[in-house]
C-alpha positions as CSV (number, residue, x, y, z in Angstrom):
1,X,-12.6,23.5,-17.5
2,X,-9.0,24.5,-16.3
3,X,-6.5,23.5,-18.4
4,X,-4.0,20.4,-17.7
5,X,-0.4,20.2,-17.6
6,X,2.0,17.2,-18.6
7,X,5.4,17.0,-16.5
8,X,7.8,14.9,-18.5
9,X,9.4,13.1,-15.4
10,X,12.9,11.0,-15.5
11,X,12.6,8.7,-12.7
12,X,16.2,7.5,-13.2
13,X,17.7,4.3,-12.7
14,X,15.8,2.5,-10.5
15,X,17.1,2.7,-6.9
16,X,14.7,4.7,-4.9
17,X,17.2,6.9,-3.6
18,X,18.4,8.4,-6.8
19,X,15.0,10.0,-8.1
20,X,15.3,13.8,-7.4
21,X,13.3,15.6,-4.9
22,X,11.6,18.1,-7.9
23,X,10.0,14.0,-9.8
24,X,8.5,13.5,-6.3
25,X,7.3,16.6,-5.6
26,X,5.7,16.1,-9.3
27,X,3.9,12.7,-8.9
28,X,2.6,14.0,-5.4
29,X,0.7,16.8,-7.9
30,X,0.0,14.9,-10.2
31,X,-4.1,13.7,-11.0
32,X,-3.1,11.3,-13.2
33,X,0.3,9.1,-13.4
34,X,0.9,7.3,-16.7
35,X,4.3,4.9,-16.1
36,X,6.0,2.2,-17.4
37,X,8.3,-1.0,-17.6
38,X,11.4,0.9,-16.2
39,X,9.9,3.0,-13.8
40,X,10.7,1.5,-9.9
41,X,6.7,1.1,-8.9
42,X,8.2,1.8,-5.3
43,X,8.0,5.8,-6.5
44,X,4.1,5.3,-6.7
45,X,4.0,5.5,-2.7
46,X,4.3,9.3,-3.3
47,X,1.0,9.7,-5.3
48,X,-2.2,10.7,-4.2
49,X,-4.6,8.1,-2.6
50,X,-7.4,9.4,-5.5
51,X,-4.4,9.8,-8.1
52,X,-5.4,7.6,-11.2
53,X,-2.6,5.0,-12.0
54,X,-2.2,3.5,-16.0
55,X,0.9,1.4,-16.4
56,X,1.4,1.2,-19.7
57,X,4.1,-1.4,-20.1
58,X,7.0,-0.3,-22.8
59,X,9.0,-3.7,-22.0
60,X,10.6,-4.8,-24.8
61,X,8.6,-6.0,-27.3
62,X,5.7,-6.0,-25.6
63,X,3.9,-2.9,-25.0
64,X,0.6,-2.5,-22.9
65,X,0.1,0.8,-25.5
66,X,2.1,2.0,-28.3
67,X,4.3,5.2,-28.4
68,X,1.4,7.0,-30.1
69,X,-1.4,5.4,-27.8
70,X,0.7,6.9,-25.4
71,X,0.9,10.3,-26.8
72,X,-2.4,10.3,-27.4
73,X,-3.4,9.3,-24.0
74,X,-1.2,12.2,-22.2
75,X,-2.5,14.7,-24.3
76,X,-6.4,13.6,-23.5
77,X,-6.0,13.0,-19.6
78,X,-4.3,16.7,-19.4
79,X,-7.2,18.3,-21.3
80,X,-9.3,16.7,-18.9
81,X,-7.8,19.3,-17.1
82,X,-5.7,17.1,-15.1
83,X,-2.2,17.6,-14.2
84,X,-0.2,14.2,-15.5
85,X,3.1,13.3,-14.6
86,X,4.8,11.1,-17.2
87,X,7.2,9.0,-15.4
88,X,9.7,6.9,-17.3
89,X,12.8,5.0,-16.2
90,X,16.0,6.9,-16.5
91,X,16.2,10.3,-18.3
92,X,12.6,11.2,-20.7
93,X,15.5,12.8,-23.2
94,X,17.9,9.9,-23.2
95,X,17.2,7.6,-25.1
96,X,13.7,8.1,-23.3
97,X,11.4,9.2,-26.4
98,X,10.4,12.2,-24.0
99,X,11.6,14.2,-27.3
100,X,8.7,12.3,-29.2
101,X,6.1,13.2,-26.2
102,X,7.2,16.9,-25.6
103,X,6.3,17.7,-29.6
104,X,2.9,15.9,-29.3
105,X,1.8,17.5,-26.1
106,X,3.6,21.7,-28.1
107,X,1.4,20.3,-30.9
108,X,-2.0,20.0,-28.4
109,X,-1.2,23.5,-27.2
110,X,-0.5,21.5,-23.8
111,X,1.6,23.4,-21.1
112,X,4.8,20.8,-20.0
113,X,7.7,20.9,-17.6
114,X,10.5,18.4,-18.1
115,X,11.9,17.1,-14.9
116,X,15.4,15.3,-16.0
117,X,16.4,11.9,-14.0
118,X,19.6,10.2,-13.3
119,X,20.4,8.3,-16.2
120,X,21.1,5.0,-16.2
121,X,24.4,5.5,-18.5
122,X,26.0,7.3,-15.9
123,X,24.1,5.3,-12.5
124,X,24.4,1.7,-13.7
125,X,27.8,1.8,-13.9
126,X,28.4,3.4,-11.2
127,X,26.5,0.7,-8.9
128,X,28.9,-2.6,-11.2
129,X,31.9,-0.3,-10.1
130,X,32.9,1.0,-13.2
131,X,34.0,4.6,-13.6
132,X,32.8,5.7,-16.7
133,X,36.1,8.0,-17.2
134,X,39.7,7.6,-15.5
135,X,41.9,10.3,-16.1
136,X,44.6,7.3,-16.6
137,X,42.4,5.6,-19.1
138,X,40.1,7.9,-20.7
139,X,38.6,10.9,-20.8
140,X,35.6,10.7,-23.3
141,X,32.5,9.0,-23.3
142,X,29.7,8.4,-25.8
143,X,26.4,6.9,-25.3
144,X,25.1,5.0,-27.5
145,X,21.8,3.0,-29.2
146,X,21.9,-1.0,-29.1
147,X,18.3,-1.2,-30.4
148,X,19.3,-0.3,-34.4
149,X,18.1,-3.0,-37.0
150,X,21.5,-5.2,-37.8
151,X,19.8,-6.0,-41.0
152,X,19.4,-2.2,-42.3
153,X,21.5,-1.5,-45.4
154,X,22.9,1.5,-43.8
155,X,23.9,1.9,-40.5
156,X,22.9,5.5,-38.4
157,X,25.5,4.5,-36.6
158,X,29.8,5.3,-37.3
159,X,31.2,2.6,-36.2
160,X,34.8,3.8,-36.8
161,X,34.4,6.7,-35.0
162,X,33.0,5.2,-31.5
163,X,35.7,2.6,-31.9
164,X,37.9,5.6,-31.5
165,X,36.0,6.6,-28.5
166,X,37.8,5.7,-24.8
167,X,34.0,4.2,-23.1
168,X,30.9,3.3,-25.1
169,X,28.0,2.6,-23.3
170,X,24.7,1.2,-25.0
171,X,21.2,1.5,-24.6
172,X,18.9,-1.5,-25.4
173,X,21.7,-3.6,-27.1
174,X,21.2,-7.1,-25.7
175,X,19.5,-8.4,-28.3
176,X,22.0,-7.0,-30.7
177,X,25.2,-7.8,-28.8
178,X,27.1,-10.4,-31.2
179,X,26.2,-7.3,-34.4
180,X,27.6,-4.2,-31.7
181,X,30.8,-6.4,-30.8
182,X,31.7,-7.7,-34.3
183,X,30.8,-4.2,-35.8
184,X,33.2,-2.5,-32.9
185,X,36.1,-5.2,-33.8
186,X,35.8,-4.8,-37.6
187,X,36.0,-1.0,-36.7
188,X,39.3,-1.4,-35.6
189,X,38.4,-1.8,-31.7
190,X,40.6,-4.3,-29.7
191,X,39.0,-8.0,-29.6
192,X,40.5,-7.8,-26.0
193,X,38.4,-4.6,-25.2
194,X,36.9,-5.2,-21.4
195,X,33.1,-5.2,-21.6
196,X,30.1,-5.5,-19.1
197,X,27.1,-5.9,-19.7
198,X,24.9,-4.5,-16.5
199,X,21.4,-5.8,-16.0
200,X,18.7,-4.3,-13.5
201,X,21.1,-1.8,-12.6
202,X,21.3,0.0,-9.3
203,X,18.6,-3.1,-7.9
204,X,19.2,-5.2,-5.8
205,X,18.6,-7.9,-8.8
206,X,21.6,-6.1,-10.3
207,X,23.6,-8.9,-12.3
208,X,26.7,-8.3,-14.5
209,X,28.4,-10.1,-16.6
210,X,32.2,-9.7,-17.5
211,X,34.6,-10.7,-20.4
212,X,36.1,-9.2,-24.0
213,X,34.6,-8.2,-27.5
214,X,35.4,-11.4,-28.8
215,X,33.8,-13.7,-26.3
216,X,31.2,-11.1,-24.3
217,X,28.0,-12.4,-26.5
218,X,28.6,-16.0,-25.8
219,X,29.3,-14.7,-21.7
220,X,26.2,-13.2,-22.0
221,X,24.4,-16.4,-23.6
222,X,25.9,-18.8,-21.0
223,X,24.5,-16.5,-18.4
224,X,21.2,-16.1,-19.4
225,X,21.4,-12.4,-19.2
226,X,18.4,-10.7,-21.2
227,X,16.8,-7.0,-21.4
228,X,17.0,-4.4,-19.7
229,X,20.5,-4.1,-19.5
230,X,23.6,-1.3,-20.2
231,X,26.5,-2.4,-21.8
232,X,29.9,-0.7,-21.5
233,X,32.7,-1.3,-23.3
234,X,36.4,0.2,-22.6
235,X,39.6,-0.2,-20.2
236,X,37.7,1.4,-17.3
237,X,35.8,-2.2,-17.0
238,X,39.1,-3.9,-15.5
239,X,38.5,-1.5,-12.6
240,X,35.2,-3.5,-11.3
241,X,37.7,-6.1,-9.8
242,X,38.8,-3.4,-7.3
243,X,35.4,-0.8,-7.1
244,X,32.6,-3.1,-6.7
245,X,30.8,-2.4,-3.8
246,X,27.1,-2.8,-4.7
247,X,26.7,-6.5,-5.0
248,X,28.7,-7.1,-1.7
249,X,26.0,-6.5,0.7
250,X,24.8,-9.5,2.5
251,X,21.2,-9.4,1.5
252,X,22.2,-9.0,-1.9
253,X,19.3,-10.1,-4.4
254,X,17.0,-10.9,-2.3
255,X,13.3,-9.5,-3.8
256,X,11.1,-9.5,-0.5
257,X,7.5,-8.5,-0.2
258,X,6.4,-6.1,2.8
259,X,3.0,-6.4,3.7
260,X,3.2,-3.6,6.1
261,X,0.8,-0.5,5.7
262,X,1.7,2.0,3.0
263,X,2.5,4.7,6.0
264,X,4.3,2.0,7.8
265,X,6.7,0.0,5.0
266,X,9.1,2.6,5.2
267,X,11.4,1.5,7.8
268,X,10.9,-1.9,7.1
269,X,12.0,-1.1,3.4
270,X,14.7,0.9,4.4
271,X,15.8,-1.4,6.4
272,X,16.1,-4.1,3.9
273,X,17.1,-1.9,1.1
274,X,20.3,-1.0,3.9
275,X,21.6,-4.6,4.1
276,X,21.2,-5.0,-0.3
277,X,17.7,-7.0,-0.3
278,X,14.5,-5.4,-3.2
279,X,11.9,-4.5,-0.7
280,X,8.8,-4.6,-2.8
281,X,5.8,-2.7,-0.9
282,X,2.6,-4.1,-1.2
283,X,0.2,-3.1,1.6
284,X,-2.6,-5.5,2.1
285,X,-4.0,-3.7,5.4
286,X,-5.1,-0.2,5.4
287,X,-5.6,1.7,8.4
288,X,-9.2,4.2,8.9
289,X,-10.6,5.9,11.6
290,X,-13.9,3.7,12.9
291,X,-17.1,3.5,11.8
292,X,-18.0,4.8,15.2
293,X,-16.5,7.6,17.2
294,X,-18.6,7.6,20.4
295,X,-17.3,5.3,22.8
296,X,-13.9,6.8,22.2
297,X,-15.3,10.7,22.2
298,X,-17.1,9.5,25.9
299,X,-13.7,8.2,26.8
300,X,-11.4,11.0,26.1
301,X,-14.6,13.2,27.9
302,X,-13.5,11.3,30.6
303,X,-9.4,11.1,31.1
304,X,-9.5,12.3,34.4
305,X,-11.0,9.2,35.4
306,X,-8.9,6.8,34.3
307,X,-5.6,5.4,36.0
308,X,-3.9,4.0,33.3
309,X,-4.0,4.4,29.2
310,X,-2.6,1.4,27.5
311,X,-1.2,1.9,23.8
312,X,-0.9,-1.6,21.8
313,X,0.3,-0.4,18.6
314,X,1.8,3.2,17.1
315,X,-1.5,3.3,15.3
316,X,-3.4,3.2,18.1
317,X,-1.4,5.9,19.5
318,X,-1.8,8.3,16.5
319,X,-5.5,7.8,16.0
320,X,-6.2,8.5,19.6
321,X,-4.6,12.1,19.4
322,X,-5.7,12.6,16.1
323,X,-9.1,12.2,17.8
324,X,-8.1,14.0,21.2
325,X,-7.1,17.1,18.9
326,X,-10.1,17.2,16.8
327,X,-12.6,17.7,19.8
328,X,-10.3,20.3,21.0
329,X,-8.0,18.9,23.6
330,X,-4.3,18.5,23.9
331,X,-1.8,16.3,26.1
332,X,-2.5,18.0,29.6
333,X,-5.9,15.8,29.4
334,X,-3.5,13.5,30.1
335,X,-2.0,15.0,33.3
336,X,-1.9,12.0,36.3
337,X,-2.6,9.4,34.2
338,X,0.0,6.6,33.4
339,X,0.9,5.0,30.1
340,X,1.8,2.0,28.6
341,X,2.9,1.1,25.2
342,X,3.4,-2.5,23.8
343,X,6.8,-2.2,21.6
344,X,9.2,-0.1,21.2
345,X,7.8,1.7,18.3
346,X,4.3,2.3,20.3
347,X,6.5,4.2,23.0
348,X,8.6,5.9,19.9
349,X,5.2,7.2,18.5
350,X,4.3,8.5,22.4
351,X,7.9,10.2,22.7
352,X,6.3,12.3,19.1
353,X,3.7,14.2,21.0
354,X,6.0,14.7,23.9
355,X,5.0,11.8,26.6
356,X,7.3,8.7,27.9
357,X,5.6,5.7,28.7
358,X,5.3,4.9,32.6
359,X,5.7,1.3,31.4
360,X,7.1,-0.8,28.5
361,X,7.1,-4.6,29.0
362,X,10.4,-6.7,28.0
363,X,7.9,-9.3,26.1
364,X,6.4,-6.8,23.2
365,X,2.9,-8.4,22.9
366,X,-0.2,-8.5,25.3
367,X,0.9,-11.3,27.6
368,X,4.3,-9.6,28.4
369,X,2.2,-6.4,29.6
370,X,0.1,-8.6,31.9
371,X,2.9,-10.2,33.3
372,X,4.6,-6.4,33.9
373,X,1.1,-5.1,35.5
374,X,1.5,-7.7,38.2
375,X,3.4,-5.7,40.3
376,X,0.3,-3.0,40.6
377,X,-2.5,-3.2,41.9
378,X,-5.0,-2.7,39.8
379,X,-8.4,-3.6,41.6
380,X,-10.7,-0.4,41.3
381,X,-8.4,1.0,38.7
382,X,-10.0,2.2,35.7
383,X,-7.8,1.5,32.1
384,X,-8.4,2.5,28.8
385,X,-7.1,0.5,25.9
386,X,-7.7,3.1,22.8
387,X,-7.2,0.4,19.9
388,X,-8.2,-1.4,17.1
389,X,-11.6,-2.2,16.3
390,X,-11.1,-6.1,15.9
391,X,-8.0,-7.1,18.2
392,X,-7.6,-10.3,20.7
393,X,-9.3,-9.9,23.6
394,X,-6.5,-11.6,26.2
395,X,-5.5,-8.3,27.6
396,X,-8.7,-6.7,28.8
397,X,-10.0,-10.3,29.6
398,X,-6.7,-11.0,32.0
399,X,-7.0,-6.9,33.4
400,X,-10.6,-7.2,34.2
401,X,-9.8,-10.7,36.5
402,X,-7.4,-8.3,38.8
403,X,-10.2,-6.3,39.2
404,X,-9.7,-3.5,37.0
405,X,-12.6,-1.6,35.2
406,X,-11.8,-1.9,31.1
407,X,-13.1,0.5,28.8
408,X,-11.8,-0.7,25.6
409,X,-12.6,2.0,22.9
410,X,-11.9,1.5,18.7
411,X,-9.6,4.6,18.0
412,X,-9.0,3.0,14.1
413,X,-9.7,-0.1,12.1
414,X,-8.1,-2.0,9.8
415,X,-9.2,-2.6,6.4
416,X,-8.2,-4.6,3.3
417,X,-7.3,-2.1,0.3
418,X,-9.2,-2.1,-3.2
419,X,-7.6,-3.5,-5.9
420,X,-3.8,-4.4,-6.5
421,X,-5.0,-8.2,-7.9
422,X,-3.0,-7.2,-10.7
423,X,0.0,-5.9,-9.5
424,X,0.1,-8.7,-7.0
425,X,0.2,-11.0,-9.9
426,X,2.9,-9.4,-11.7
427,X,5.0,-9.3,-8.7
428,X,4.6,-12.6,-8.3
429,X,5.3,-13.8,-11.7
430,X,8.9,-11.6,-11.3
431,X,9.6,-14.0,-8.4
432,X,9.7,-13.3,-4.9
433,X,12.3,-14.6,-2.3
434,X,10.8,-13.6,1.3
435,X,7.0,-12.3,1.9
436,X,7.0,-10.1,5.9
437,X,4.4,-10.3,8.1
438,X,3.4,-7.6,10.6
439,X,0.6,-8.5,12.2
440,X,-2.2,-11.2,12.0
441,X,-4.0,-8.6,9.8
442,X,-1.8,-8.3,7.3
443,X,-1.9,-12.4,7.0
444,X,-5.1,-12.5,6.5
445,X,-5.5,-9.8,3.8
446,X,-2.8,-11.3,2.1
447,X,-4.3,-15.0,2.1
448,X,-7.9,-13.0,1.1
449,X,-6.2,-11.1,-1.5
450,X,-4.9,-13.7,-4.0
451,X,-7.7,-16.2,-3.3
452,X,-7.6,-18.5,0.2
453,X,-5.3,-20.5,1.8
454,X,-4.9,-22.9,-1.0
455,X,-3.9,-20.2,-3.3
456,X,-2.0,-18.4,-1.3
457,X,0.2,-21.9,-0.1
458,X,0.7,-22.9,-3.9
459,X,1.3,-19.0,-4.4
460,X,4.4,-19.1,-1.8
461,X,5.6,-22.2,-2.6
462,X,9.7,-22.0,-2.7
463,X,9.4,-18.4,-0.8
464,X,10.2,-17.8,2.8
465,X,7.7,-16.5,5.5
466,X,9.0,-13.9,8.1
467,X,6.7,-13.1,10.6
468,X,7.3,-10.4,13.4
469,X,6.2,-12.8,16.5
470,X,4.4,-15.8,17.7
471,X,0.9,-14.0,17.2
472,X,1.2,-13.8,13.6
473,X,2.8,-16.8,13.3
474,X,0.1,-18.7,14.9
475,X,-2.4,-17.0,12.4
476,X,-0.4,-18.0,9.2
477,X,-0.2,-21.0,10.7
478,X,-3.9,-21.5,10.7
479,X,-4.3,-20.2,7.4
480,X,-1.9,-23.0,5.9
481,X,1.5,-20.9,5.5
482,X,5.0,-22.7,6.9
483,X,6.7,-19.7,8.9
484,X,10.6,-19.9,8.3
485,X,11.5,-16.9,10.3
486,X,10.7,-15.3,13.3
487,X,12.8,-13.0,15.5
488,X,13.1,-13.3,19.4
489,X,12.4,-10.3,19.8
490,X,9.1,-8.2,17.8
491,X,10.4,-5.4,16.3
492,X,10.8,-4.1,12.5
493,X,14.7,-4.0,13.4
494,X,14.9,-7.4,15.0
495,X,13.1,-9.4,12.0
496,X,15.6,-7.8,9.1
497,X,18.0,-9.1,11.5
498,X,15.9,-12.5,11.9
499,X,15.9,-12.5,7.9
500,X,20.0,-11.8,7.5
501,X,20.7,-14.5,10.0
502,X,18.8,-17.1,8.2
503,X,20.6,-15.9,4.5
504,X,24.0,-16.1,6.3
505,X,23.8,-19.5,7.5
């Protein structure tokens, strides 16, 4: 058996944009991914579809495995042969225990890599608007430990000389903030000494909290502030009055669920991520190819034949060249036949293989091409619909009374994904503001998916339902859900929008 290899990956901070391009390119090799409390679970899109997943917790007092559970665990899966990419929050050699790993996996004779992250000392900060050195206010920095034992005889820590030092910032400390600010002011440290304490950094759940080594722990008490934060004392606090940026963004802490498919959440995420909201992606549809590839095959046999090819969704466009390339073909099967495309990002997806749609209705669902197709005449003419394998019937029902010969043909289904009841559940218990929905599909999975309507109802009680359009409204409707949102027009870009204008009211 080949022998594994353990990469010992920093993740940093949280925010998806600060994890470096050499962690992603490891979790896309890895077989295996062990990760825990403070790694963003939004980096997971990058693994494998077969990759094996183990969360293994290492939240504050209450770990899913121990430190050595751990090591042993890394050290087994990679002389399964696998490759295993270790992926903790920040840094693995800050404050990270990837020291404690590393000599476990030398010990097992184990090849490694060590791919730093962005640590949270330097990003957190950064994202509360605190520079971290100010030529007018310091210039050194020391990073510190908040998890010692205030009860230990002996401190491993010198108290008088980080009280000499211009910033501190502490790891772990909350807990232990009334022994860190006493100990600091006994030092000799300034009882007026700015201090923030940071939590969630560099999320949109980002909260800080403000005041002086005298009064910070109670600040922190009064707000309800707990683990995992960063705590930074010095001068260059005062500047977060003038340098916060971060928490000004108008969708600013809201945590909202995208339903979309793991290929598709992208934009949407982005999107929300742009305006300051936590997109958490949680795909309850999954798109395959059909069971059946004949009617299709016969189809594309036949393009010649056909007047018009009408595209309902971007998937439906992909899986119909995907299929057109496989048996051999390539656009010019195309040549004098015309093409529709429901939604912008149908005709988008067309524009990627080099065609523009002939037509693109103003209304972005199947009544709003009907109502465009009026103008033609369409008696005798033959249409394909290349689609999904379970979609409403309205548009090749309304096509065939003008006269027109339908071939409808599945080009991809849809399918609920395996698993996730667990990771459903936890994102749940951290609290959700907003739960998007796509498409009728994604509805129903989701209302499948943590138990029926009733569930899902009790589930979502207090959180706000977006839904892309009238369709999807009607089917959570059905299913017992209370839409709050829904945009005028049925786009990705027009719901965000749909979702800021109902926060800013």
């Amino acid at each position: 058996m080949a022998r594994g290899k353990v990469y010992l990956v920093g993740a940093g901070p949280g925010d998806p944009g600060l994890i470096t391009v050499k962690a992603i390119e490891a979790i896309r090799e890895a077989d295996c991914i062990v990760y825990d409390y403070l790694a963003n679970e939004a980096f997971l899109v990058h693994a494998r579809p077969e990759a094996e997943i183990i969360y293994v917790g290492k939240k504050g007092g209450d770990h899913t495995l121990s430190q050595e559970e751990i090591n042993r665990l890394l050290v087994e899966k990679a002389r399964q042969g696998k490759v295993v990419c270790r992926l903790k929050g920040g840094d693995p050699f800050v404050f990270g225990r990837g020291g404690e790993e590393a000599e476990e996996i030398v010990a097992a004779g184990i090849p490694f890599e060590v791919v730093p992250g962005v640590t949270a000392a330097v990003a957190v900060p950064a994202y509360a608007g605190i520079p971290l050195t100010h030529r007018e206010l310091t210039s050194a920095v020391a990073f510190v430990t908040g998890h010692e034992d205030p009860t230990k005889e002996r401190s491993a820590i010198d108290w008088a000389a980080l009280a000499r030092v211009g910033t501190l910032v502490f790891f772990m400390g909350v807990k232990n903030l009334p022994h860190i600010a006493r100990s600091l002011i006994s030092a000799g440290k300034s009882p007026q000494t700015p201090v923030a304490v940071i939590r969630w950094g560099t999320l949109p759940r980002q909260k800080t909290v403000v005041g002086h080594l005298e009064n910070i722990a109670e600040e922190v008490r009064r707000a309800g502030l707990k683990a995992p934060a960063i705590i930074v004392v010095g001068e260059v606090v005062s500047l977060r009055d003038k340098l916060a940026w971060f928490e000004n963004r108008p969708l600013f802490g809201l945590r909202v669920l995208v339903t979309r498919t793991r290929e598709q959440a992208s934009d949407l995420s982005a999107r929300l991520y742009a305006l300051g909201a936590e997109p958490v992606e949680f795909p309850t549809i999954k798109t395959v190819a059909p069971d059946d590839y004949g009617p299709l095959d016969e189809a594309i046999s036949a393009l010649e034949s056909f007047s018009w090819v009408i595209f309902t969704s971007a998937n439906g466009v992909h899986f119909f060249f995907k299929r057109l390339f496989a048996l051999g073909h390539d656009v010019r099967q195309l040549k004098g036949v015309r093409l529709a495309a429901i939604g912008e990002k149908t005709a988008e997806a067309l524009k990627g293989y080099g065609l523009v749609a002939d037509l693109v209705p103003k209304q972005y669902r199947a009544e709003g091409l009907i109502e465009a197709l009026g103008k033609e005449t369409l008696s005798g003419a033959r249409i394909l619909i290349p689609r999904a394998l379970e979609a409403r019937e309205i548009l090749p029902v309304k096509l065939r009374e003008q006269g027109a010969e339908v071939v409808v043909a599945p080009a991809y289904k849809t399918v609920r994904p395996s698993g996730g009841a667990e990771r459903l559940r936890r994102i749940l218990e951290e609290g959700l503001d907003v739960v998007t929905f796509t498409s009728s599909s994604t509805v129903r999975n989701f209302v499948a998916m943590v138990g029926g309507p009733e569930a899902a109802s009790n589930l979502l009680s207090g959180v706000k339902v977006a839904s892309i359009g009238p369709i999807t409204s009607q089917t959570a409707r059905e299913l017992g859900l209370k839409v709050d949102i829904e945009p005028q027009t049925y786009t990705i870009a027009a719901l965000v929008e749909a979702i800021r204008g109902y926060f800013s009211r």
